[in-house]
C-alpha positions as CSV (number, residue, x, y, z in Angstrom):
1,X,-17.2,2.0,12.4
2,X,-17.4,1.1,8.9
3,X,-19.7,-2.5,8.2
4,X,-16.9,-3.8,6.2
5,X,-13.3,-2.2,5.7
6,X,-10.7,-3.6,3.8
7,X,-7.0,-2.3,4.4
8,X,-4.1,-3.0,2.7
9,X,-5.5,-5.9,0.6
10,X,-2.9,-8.3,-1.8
11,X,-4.2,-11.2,-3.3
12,X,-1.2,-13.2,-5.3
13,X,-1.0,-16.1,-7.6
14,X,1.9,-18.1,-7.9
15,X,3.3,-19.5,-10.9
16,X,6.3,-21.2,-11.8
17,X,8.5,-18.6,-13.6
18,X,6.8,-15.4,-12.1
19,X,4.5,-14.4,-9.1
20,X,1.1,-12.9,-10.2
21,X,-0.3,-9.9,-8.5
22,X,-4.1,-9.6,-9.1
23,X,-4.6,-6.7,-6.2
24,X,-1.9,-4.0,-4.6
25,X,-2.8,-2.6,-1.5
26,X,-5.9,-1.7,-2.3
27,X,-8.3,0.4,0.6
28,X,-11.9,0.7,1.0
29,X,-15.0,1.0,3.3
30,X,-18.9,0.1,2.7
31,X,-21.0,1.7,5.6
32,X,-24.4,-0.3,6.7
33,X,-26.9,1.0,3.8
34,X,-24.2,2.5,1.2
35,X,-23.9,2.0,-2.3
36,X,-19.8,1.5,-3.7
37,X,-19.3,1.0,-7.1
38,X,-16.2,-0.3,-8.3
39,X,-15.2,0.5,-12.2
40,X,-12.5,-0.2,-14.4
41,X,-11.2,-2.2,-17.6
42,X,-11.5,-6.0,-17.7
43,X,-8.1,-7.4,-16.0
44,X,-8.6,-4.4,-13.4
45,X,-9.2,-6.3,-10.2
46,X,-12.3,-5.4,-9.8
47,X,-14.1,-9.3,-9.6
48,X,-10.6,-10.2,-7.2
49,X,-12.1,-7.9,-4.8
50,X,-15.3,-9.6,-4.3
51,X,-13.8,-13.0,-4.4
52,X,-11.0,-11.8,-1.8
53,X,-14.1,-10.5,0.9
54,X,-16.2,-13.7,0.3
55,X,-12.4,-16.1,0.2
56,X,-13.5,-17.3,-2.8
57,X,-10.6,-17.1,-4.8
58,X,-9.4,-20.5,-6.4
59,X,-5.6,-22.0,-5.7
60,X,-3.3,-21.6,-6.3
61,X,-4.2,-18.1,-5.7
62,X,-4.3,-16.5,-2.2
63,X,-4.4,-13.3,0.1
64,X,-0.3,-12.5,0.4
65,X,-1.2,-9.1,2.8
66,X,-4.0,-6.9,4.0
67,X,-6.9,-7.5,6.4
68,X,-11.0,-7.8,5.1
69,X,-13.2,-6.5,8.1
70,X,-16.4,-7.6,8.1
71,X,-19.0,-6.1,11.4
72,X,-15.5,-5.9,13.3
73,X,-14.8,-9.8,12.7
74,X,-11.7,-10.8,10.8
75,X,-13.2,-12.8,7.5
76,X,-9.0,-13.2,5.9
77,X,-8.5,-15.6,8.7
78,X,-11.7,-17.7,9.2
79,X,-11.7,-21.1,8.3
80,X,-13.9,-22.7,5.3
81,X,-17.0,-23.9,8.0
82,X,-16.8,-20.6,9.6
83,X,-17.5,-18.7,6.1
84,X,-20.4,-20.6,5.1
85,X,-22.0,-18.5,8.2
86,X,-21.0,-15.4,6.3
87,X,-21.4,-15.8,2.4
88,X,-24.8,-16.2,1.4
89,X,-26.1,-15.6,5.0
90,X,-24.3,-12.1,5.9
91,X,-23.1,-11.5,2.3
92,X,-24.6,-12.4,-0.7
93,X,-23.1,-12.2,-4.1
94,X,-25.0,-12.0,-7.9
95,X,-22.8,-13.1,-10.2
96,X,-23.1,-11.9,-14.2
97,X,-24.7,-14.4,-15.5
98,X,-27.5,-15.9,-14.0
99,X,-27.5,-19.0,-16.6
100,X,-24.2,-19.9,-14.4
101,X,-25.5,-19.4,-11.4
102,X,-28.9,-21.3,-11.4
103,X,-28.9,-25.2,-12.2
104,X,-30.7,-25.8,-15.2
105,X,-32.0,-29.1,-14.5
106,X,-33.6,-27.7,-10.6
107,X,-36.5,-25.8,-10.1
108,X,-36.4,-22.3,-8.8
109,X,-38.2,-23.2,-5.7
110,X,-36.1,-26.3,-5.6
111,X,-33.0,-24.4,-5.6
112,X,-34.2,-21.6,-3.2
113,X,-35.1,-24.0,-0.7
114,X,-31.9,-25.6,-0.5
115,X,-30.4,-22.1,-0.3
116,X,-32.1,-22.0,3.2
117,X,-31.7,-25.6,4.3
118,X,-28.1,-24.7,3.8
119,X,-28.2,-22.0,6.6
120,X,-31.7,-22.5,8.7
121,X,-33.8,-25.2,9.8
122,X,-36.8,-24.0,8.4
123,X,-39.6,-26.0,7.5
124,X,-40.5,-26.7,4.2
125,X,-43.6,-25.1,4.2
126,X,-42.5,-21.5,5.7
127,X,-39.4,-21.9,3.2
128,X,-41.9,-22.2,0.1
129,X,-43.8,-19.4,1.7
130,X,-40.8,-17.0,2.2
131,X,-39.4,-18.2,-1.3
132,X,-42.8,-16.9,-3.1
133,X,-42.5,-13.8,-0.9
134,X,-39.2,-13.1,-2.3
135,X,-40.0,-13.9,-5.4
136,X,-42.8,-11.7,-5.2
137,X,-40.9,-8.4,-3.8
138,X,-38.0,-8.6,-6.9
139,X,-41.5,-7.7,-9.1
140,X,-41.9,-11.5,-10.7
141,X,-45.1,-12.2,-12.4
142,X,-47.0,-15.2,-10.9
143,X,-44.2,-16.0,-8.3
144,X,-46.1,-19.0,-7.1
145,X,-46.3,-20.7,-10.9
146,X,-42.4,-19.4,-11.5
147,X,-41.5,-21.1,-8.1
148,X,-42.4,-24.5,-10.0
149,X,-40.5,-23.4,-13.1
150,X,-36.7,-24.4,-14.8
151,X,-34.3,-21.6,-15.4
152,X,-34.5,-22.3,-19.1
153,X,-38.3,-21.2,-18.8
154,X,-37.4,-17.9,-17.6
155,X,-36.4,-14.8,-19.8
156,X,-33.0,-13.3,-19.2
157,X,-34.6,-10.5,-17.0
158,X,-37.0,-12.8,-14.9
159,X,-33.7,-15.2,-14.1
160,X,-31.7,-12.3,-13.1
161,X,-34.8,-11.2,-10.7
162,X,-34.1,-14.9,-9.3
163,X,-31.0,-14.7,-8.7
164,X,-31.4,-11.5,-6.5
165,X,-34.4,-13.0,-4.8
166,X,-32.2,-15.8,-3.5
167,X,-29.5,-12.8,-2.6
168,X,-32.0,-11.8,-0.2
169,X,-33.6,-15.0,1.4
170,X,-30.9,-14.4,4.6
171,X,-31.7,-11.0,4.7
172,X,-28.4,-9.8,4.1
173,X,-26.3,-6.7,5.4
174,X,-24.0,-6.4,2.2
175,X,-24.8,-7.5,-1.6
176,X,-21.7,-7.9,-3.8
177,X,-23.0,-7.3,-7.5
178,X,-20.3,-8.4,-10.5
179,X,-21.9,-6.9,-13.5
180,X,-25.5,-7.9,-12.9
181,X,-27.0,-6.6,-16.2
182,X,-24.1,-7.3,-19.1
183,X,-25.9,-9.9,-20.5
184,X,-29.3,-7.9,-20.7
185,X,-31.0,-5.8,-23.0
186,X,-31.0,-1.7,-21.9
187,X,-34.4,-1.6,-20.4
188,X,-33.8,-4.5,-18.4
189,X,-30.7,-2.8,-17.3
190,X,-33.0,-0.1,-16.3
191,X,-35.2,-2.4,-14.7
192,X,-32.9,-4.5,-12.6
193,X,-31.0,-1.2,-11.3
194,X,-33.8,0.1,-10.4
195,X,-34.9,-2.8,-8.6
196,X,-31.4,-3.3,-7.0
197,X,-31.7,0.3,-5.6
198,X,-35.4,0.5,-4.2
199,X,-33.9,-2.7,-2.3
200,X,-31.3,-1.2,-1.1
201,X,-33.3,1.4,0.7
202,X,-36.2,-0.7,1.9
203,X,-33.8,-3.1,3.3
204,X,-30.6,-0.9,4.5
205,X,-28.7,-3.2,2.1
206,X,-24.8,-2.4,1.6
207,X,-24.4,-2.5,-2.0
208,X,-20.9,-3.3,-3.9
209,X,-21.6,-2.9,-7.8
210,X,-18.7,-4.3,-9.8
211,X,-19.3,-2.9,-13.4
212,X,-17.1,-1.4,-16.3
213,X,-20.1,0.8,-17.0
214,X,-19.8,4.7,-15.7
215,X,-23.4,5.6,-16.5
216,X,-24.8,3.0,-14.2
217,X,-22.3,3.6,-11.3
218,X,-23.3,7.4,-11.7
219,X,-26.9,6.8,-11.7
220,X,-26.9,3.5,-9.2
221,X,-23.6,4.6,-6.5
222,X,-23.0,7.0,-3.7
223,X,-19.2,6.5,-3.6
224,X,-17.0,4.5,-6.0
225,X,-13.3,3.4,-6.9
226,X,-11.6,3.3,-10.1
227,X,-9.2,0.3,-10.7
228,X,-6.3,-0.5,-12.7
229,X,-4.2,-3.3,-13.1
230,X,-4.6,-4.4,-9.6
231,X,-4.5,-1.2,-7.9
232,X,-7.4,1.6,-6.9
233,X,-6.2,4.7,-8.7
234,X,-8.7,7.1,-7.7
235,X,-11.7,6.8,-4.9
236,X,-13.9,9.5,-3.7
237,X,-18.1,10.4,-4.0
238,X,-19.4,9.4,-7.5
239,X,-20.7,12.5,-8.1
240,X,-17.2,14.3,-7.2
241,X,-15.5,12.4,-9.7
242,X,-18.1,11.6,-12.6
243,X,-18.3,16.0,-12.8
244,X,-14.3,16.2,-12.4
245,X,-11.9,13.2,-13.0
246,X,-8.5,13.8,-11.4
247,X,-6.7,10.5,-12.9
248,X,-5.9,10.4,-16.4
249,X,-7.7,7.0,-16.6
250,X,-10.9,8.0,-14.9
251,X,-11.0,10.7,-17.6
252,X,-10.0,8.3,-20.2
253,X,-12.9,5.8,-19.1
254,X,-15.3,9.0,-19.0
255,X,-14.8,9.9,-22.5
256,X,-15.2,7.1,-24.2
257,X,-18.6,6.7,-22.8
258,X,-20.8,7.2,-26.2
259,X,-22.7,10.0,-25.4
260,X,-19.6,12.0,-25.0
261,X,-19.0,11.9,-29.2
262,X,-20.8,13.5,-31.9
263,X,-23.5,11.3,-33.3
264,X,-22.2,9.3,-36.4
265,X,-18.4,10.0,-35.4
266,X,-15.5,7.9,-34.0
267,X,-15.7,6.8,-30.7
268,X,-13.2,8.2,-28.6
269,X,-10.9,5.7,-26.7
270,X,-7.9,4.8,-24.6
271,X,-5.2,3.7,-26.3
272,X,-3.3,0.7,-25.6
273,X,-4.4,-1.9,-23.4
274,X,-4.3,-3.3,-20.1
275,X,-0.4,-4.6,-19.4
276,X,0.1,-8.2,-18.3
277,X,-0.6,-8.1,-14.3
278,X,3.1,-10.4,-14.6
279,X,4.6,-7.6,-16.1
280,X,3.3,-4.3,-14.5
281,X,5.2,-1.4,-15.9
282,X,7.7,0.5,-13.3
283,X,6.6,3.7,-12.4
284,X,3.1,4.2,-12.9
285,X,1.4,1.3,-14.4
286,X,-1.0,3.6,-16.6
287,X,1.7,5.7,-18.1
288,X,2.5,4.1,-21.5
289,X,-1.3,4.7,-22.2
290,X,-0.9,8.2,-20.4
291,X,-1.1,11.3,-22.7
292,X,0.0,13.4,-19.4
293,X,3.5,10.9,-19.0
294,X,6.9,12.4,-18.0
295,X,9.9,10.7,-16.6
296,X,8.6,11.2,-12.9
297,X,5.9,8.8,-14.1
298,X,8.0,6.0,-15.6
299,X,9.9,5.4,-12.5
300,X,7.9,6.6,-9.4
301,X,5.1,4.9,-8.3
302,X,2.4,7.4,-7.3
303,X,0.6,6.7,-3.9
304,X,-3.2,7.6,-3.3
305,X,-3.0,11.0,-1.8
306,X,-5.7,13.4,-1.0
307,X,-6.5,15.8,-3.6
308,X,-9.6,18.0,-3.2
309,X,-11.7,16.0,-1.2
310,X,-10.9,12.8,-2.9
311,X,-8.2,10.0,-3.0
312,X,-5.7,10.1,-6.3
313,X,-2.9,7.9,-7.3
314,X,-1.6,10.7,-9.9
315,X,1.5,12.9,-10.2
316,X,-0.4,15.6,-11.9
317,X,-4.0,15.0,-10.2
318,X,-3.6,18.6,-8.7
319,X,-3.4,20.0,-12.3
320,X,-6.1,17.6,-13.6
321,X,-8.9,18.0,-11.0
C-alpha cells in the first residue's frame, strides 16, 4: 500500500456570484522513499495540492470531494488538534521563501526549539543538541555559531538550508517541497537539490517537489504529474514523459525550456494563458491554447486514460506519444 494516496481530490472556493474550483479529481500516490514532482503553470493547482494533504487551505475554501490517505489514516476528516500530530511531525512542508517562513526577530535555535516543544517534551539541552545536529547534516558552516544567529544574518542559501533542517527535526516520512529554490541563484539551486536528494536517500524520505521547472523535476524526480487549471493532465515516470510528452501542454512546457532554442533566438512559448479557474473552458480546458484542437476537444472533456505506460488526459495522446 502506497504511504499516501490521494483519490478523487476537489478542493472548492465559494464566492458570491460563482463557485471556484482550484482542483478536479485529481489522483496520485507517493510510496515510502519516492520522489513525485508536480509541474505546471502558475494557477495550475499545484500549491492546492499540498495545502489540501496538510488541510491547510484558508476559508472560505474547502475539500468539496475526494479522500487524502495518509499511512492508511484518513487526514480529509481529522480535526485541527488531531493534524498538528501530522504536519510538521509526520509531514513537513518547505515553503518558497524562507524569509516567510522564519521570524526575523527569533533566533534559529530559538525557533527550532520551539518547533520541538511544539511536538515532544524534550529537554532543552538534547533539543539544542539535536538542533546543531541538524543543522550540521543540511552542510551549514559553524552550525553551533548559526544556531545563535537571526535569519537576516543568513544568506539566501544558508536560510533555505534552515528551513529544511527544521523539516527534518521529527524525522519525517514525507517532505512536501513548493518551489524550494525560486528565489536562489543557479548554483544554489544545484546545491539545495542536491542536498534535498542525498536526504532523501539517507533518510527514506517521501519527497513531493512542487516546481514549474522541468529540468529540476527531471534531474531531482522519479515519477511526476503535469497540472492544468486544476486538473492532472498527464502522470507517469519522469523519465517516460520528459523523452516523450503525450499531452500537448507537457510538450508545450518542454519546449520552452531554454536550452531547447537556438542560442540568441526567440524563446519558444505557449500561447495564451492560463483561463480563469471561474471560467474553465468546456471541453478540454487546454484547447484554445492547443495547436492539435478539433471540435471533439471543445466539447468533450478528456479523462486520464492509459496510454503507453502512462496516464493521459488527451484526445490525440495516442498520436502524440
Amino acid at each position: 500500500m502506497a504511504l499516501l494516496e490521494v483519490k478523487g481530490l476537489e478542493v472548492e472556493f465559494p464566492m458570491r456570484a460563482a463557485r471556484l474550483t482550484a482542483l478536479r479529481g485529481v489522483d496520485f500516490t507517493l510510496d515510502a522513499g519516492e520522489r513525485l514532482g508536480i509541474v505546471g503553470e502558475s494557477g495550475a493547482g499545484k500549491s492546492m495540492a499540498a495545502y489540501a494533504i496538510l488541510n491547510l487551505i484558508s476559508e472560505p475554501g474547502r475539500i468539496s470531494a475526494g479522500e487524502i490517505r495518509f499511512d492508511d489514516q484518513r487526514l480529509d476528516t481529522l480535526d485541527d488538534e488531531a493534524m498538528r500530530h501530522i504536519r510538521g511531525n509526520r509531514i513537513a512542508m518547505i515553503f518558497q521563501d524562507p524569509m516567510m517562513t522564519l521570524n526575523p526577530v527569533l533566533t534559529i535555535g530559538t525557533q527550532m526549539i520551539e518547533c520541538l516543544a511544539a511536538h515532544t517534551a524534550m529537554p532543552e539541552r538534547q533539543a539544542r543538541e539535536l538542533c546543531i545536529s541538524k543543522l550540521r547534516e543540511v552542510a551549514i558552516p559553524s552550525p553551533e555559531a548559526r544556531f545563535d544567529a537571526y535569519p537576516h544574518e543568513l544568506s539566501g542559501g544558508l536560510r533555505q538550508r534552515v528551513v529544511i533542517a527544521i523539516a527534518l527535526l521529527l524525522d519525517p516520512a514525507i517532505i512536501i517541497a513548493d518551489e524550494p529554490t525560486t528565489a536562489l541563484d543557479v548554483t544554489i539551486q544545484a546545491e539545495i537539490m542536491g542536498l534535498m536528494m542525498e536526504l532523501c536517500e539517507t533518510h527514506k524520505l517521501g519527497l513531493i517537489l512542487i516546481t514549474h521547472d522541468l529540468a529540476v523535476v527531471s534531474d531531482v524526480t522519479q515519477r511526476m504529474l503535469v497540472m492544468y487549471a486544476g486538473r492532472v493532465v498527464e502522470a507517469g515516470t519522469t523519465a517516460q514523459i520528459i523523452s516523450n510528452p503525450a499531452h500537448p501542454y507537457t510538450r508545450g512546457l518542454l519546449q520552452a525550456l531554454p536550452q531547447k532554442n537556438t542560442p540568441g533566438g526567440q524563446l519558444n512559448q505557449i500561447p495564451g494563458t492560463m483561463p480563469s479557474l471561474i471560467d474553465v473552458p468546456a471541453g478540454c480546458a487546454f484547447h484554445p491554447r492547443c495547436g492539435h484542437a478539433d471540435a471533439q476537444c471543445t466539447s468533450a472533456l478528456p479523462e486520464l486514460r492509459s496510454v503507453k505506460r502512462r496516464q493521459v488526459a488527451c484526445h490525440h495522446a495516442e498520436d502524440l506519444a
